[in-house]
N, CA, C and O atoms as a GROMACS GRO file, in nm:
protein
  352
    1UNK      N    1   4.346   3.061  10.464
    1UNK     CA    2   4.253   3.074  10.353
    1UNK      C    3   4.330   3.116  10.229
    1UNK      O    4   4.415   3.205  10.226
    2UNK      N    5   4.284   3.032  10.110
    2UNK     CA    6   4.368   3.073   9.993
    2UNK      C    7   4.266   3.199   9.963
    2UNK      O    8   4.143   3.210   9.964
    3UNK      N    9   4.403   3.314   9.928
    3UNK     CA   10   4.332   3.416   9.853
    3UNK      C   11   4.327   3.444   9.704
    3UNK      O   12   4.415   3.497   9.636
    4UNK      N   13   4.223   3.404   9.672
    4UNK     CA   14   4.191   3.427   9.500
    4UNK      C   15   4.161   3.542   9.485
    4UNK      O   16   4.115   3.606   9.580
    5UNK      N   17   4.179   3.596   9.360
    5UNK     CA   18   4.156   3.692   9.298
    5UNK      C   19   3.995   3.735   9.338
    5UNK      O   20   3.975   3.844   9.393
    6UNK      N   21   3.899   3.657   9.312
    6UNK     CA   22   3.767   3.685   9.338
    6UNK      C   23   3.706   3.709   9.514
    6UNK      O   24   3.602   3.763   9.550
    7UNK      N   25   3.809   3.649   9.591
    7UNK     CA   26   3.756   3.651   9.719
    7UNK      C   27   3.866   3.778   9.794
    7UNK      O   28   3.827   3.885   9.842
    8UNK      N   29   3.969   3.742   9.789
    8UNK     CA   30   4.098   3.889   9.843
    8UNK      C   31   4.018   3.974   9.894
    8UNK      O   32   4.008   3.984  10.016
    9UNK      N   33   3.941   4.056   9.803
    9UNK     CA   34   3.891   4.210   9.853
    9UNK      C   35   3.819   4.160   9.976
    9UNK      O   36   3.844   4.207  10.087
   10UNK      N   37   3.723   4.060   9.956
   10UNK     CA   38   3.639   4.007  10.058
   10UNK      C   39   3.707   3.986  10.201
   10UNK      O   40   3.651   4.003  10.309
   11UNK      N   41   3.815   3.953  10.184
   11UNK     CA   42   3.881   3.910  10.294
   11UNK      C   43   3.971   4.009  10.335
   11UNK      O   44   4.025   3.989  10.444
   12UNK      N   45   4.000   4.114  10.274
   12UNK     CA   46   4.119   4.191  10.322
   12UNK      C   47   3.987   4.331  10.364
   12UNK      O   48   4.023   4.442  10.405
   13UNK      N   49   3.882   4.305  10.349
   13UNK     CA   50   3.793   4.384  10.400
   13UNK      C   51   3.767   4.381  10.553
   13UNK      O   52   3.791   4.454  10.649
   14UNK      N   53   3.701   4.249  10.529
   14UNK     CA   54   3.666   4.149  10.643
   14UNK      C   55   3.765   4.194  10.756
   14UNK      O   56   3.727   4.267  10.848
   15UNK      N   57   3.901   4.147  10.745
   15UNK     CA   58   3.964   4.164  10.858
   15UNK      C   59   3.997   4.317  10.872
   15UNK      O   60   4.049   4.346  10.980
   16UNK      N   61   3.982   4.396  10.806
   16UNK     CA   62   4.013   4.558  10.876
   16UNK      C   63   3.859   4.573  10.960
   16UNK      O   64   3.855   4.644  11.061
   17UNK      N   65   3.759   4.518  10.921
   17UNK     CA   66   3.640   4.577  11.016
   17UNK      C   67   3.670   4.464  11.131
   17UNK      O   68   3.622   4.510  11.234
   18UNK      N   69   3.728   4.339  11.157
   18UNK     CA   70   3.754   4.315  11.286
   18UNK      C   71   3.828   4.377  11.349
   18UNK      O   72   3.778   4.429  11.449
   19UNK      N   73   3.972   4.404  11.326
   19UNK     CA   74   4.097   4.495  11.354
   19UNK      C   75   4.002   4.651  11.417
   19UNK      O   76   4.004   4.712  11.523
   20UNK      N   77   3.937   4.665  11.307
   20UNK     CA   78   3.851   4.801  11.398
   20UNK      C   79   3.796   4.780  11.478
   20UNK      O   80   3.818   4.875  11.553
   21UNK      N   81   3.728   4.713  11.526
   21UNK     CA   82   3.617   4.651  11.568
   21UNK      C   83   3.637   4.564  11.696
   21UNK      O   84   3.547   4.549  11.779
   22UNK      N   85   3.797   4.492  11.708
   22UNK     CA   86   3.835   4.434  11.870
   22UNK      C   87   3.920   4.525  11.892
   22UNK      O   88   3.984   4.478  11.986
   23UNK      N   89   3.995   4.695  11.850
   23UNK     CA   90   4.074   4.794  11.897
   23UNK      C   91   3.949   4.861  11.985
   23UNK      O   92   3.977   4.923  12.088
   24UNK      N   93   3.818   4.847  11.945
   24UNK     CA   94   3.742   4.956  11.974
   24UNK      C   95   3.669   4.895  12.144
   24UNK      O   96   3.634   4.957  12.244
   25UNK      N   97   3.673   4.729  12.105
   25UNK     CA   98   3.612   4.676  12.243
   25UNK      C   99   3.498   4.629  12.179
   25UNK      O  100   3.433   4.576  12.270
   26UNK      N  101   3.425   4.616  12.058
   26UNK     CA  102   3.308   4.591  12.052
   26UNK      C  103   3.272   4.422  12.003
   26UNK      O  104   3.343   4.357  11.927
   27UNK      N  105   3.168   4.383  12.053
   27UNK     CA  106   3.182   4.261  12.028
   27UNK      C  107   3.109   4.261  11.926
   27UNK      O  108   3.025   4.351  11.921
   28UNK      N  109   3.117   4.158  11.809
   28UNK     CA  110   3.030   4.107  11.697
   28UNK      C  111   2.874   4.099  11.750
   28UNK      O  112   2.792   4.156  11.678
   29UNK      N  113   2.832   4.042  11.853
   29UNK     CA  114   2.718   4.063  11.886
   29UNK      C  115   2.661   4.225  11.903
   29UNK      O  116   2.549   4.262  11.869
   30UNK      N  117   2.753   4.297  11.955
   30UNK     CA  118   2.703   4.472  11.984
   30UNK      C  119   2.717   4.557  11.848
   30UNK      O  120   2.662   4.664  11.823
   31UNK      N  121   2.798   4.486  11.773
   31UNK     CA  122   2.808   4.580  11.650
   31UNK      C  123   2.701   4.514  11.533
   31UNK      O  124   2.658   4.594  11.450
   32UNK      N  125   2.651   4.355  11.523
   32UNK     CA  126   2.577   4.364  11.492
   32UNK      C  127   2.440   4.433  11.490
   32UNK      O  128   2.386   4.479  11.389
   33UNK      N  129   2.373   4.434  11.663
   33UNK     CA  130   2.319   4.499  11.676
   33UNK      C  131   2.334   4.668  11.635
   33UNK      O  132   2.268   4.689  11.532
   34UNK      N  133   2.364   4.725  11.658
   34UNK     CA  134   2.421   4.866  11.630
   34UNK      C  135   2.340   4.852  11.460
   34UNK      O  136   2.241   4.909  11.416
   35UNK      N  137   2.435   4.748  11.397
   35UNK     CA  138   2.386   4.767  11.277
   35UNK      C  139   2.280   4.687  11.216
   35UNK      O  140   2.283   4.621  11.112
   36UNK      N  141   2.210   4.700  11.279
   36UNK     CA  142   2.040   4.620  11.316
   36UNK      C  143   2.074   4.495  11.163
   36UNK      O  144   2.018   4.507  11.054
   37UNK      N  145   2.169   4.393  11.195
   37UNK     CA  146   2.177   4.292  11.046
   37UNK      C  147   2.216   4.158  11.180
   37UNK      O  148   2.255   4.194  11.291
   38UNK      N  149   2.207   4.082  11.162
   38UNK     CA  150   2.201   3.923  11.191
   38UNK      C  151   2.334   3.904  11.234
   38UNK      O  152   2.415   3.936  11.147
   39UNK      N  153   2.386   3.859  11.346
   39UNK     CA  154   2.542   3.823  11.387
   39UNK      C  155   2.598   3.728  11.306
   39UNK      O  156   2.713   3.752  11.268
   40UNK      N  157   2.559   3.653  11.278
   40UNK     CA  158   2.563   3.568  11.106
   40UNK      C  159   2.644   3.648  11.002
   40UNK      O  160   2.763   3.638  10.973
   41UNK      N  161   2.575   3.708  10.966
   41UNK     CA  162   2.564   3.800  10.844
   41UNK      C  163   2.730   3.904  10.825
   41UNK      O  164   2.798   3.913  10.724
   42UNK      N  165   2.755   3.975  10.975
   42UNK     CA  166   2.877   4.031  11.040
   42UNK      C  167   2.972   3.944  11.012
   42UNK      O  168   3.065   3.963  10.934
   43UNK      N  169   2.952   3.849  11.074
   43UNK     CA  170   3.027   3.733  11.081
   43UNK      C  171   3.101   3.666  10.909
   43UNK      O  172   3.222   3.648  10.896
   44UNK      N  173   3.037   3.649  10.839
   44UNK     CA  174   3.026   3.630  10.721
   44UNK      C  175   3.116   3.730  10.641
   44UNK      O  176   3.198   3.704  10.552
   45UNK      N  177   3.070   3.891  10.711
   45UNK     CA  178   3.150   3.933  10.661
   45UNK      C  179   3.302   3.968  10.666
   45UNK      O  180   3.377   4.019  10.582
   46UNK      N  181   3.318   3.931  10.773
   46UNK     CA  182   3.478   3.999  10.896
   46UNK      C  183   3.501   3.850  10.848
   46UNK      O  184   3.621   3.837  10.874
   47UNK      N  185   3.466   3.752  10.804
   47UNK     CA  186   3.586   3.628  10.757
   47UNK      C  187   3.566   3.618  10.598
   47UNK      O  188   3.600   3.516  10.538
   48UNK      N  189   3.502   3.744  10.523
   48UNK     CA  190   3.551   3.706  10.362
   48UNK      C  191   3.468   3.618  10.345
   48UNK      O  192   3.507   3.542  10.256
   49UNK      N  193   3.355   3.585  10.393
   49UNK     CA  194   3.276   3.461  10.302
   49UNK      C  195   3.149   3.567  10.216
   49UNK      O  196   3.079   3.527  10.123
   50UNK      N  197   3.143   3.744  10.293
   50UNK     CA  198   3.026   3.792  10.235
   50UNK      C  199   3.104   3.921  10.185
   50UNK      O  200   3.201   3.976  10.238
   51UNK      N  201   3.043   3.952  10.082
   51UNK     CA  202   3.130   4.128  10.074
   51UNK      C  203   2.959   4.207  10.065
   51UNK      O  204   2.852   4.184  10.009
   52UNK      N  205   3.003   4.282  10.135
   52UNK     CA  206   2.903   4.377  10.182
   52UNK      C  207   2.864   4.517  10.087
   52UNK      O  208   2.956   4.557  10.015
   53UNK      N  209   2.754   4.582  10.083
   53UNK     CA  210   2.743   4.716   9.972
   53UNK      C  211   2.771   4.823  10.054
   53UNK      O  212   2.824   4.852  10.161
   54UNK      N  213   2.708   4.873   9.952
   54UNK     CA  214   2.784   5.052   9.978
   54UNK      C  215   2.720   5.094  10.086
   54UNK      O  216   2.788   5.172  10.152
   55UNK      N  217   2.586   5.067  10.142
   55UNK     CA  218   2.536   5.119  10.227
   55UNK      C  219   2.565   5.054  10.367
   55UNK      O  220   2.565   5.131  10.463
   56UNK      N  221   2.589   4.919  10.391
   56UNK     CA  222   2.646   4.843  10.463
   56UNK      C  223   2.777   4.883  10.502
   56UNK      O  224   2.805   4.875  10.621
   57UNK      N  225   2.855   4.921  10.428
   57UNK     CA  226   3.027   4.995  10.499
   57UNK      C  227   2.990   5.112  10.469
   57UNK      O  228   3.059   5.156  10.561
   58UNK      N  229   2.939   5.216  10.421
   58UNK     CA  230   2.889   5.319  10.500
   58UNK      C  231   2.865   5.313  10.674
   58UNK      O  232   2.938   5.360  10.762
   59UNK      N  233   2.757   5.252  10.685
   59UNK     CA  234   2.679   5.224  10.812
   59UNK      C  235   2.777   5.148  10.919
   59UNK      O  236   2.779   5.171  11.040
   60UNK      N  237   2.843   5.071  10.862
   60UNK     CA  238   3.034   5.006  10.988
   60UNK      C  239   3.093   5.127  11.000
   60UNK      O  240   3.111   5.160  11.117
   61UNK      N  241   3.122   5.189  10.933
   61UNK     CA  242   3.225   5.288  10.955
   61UNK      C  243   3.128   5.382  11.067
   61UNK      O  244   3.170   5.399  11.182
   62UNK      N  245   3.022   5.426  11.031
   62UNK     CA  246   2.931   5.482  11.132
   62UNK      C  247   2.934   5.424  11.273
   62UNK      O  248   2.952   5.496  11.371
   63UNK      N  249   2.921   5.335  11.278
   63UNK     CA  250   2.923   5.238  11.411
   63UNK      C  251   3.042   5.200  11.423
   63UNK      O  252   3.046   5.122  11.519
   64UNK      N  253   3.123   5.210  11.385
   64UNK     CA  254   3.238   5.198  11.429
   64UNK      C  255   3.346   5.327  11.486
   64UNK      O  256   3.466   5.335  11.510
   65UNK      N  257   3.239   5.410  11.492
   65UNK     CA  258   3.302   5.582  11.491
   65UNK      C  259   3.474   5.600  11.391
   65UNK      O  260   3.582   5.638  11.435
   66UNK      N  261   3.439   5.557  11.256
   66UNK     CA  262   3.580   5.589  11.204
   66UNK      C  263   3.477   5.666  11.074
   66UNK      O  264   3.359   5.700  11.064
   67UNK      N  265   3.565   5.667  11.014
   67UNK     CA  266   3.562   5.767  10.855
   67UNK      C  267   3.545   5.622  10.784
   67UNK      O  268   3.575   5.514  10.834
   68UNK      N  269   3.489   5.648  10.653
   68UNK     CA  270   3.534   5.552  10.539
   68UNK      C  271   3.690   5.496  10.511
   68UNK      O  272   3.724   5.378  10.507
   69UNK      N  273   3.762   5.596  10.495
   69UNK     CA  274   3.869   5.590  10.478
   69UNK      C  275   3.931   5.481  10.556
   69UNK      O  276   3.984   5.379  10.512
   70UNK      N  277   3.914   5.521  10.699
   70UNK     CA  278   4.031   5.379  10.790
   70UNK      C  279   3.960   5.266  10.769
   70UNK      O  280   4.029   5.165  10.757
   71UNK      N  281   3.818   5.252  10.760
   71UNK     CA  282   3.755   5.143  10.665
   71UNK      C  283   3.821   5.044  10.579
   71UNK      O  284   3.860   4.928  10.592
   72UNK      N  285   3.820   5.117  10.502
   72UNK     CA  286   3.878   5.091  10.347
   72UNK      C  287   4.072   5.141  10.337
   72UNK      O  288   4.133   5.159  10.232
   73UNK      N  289   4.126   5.152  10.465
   73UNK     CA  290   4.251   5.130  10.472
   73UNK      C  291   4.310   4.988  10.425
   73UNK      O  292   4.428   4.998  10.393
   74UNK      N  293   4.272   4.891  10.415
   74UNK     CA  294   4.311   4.752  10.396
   74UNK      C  295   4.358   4.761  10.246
   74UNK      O  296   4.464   4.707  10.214
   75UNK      N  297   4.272   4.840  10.140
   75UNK     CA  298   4.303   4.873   9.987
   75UNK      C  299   4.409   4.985   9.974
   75UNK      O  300   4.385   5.083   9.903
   76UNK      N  301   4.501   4.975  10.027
   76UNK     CA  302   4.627   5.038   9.986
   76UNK      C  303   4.642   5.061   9.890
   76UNK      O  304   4.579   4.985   9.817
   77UNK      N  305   4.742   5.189   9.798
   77UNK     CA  306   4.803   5.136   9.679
   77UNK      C  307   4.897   5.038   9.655
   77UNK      O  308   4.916   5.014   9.535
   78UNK      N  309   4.949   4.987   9.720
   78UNK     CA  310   5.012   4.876   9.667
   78UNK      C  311   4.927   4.775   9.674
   78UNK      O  312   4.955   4.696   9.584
   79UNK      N  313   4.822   4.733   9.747
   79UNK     CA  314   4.734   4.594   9.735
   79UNK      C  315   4.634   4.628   9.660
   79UNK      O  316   4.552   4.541   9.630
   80UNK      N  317   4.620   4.751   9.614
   80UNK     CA  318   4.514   4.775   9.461
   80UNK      C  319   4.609   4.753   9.362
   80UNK      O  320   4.553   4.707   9.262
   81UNK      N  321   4.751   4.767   9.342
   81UNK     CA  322   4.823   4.697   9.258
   81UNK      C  323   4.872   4.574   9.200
   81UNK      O  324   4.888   4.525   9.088
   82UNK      N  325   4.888   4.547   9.310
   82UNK     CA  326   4.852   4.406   9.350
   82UNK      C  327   4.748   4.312   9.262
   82UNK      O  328   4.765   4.235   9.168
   83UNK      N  329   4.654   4.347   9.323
   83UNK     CA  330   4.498   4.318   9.240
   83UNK      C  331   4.434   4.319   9.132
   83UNK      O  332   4.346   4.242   9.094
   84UNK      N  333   4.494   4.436   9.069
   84UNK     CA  334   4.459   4.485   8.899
   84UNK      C  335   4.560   4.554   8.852
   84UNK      O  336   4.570   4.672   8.818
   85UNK      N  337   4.660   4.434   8.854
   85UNK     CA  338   4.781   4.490   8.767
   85UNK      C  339   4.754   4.624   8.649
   85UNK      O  340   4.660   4.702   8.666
   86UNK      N  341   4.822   4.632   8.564
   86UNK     CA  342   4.835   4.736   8.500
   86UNK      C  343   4.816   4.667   8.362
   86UNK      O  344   4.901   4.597   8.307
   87UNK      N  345   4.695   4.695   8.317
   87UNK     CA  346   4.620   4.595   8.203
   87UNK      C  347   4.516   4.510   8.217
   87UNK      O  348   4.463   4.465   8.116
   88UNK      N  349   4.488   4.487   8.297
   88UNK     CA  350   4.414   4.419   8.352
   88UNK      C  351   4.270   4.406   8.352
   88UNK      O  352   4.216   4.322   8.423
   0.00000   0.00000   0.00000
């Protein structure tokens, strides 16, 4: 997948909640459920086609028994540099 500027976050999201998410054993079907939203919808999001709100990765990280933080590990400082250079 080409990563554009507009989709990246989407996708470098996406794959840290799978990475969490097949370390932990859980399948897209159980974590959908968990997070009472459509296996679709999960789906959509763990491949970068959906970016999800604040209350939505709140609620993964919940069901996923991690913190925000290892969440949102994928936004490094260097791949927030990356992203919005300096001027930008």
């Amino acid at each position: 997948m080409d990563l554009t500027a507009s989709n990246r976050d989407a996708v470098l999201f996406g794959q840290r909640v799978r990475e969490l998410r097949v370390a932990r054993g859980i399948t897209l079907t159980a974590l959908a459920e968990r997070l009472g939203t459509s296996k679709s919808f999960l789906s959509n999001i763990e491949n970068g086609k959906q970016a999800p709100g604040l209350t939505t990765i709140l609620r993964i990280a919940r069901m996923l028994g991690c913190s925000v933080n290892d969440v949102m590990r994928a936004f490094d400082r260097k791949t927030l540099e990356e992203m919005f250079p300096e001027g930008e």
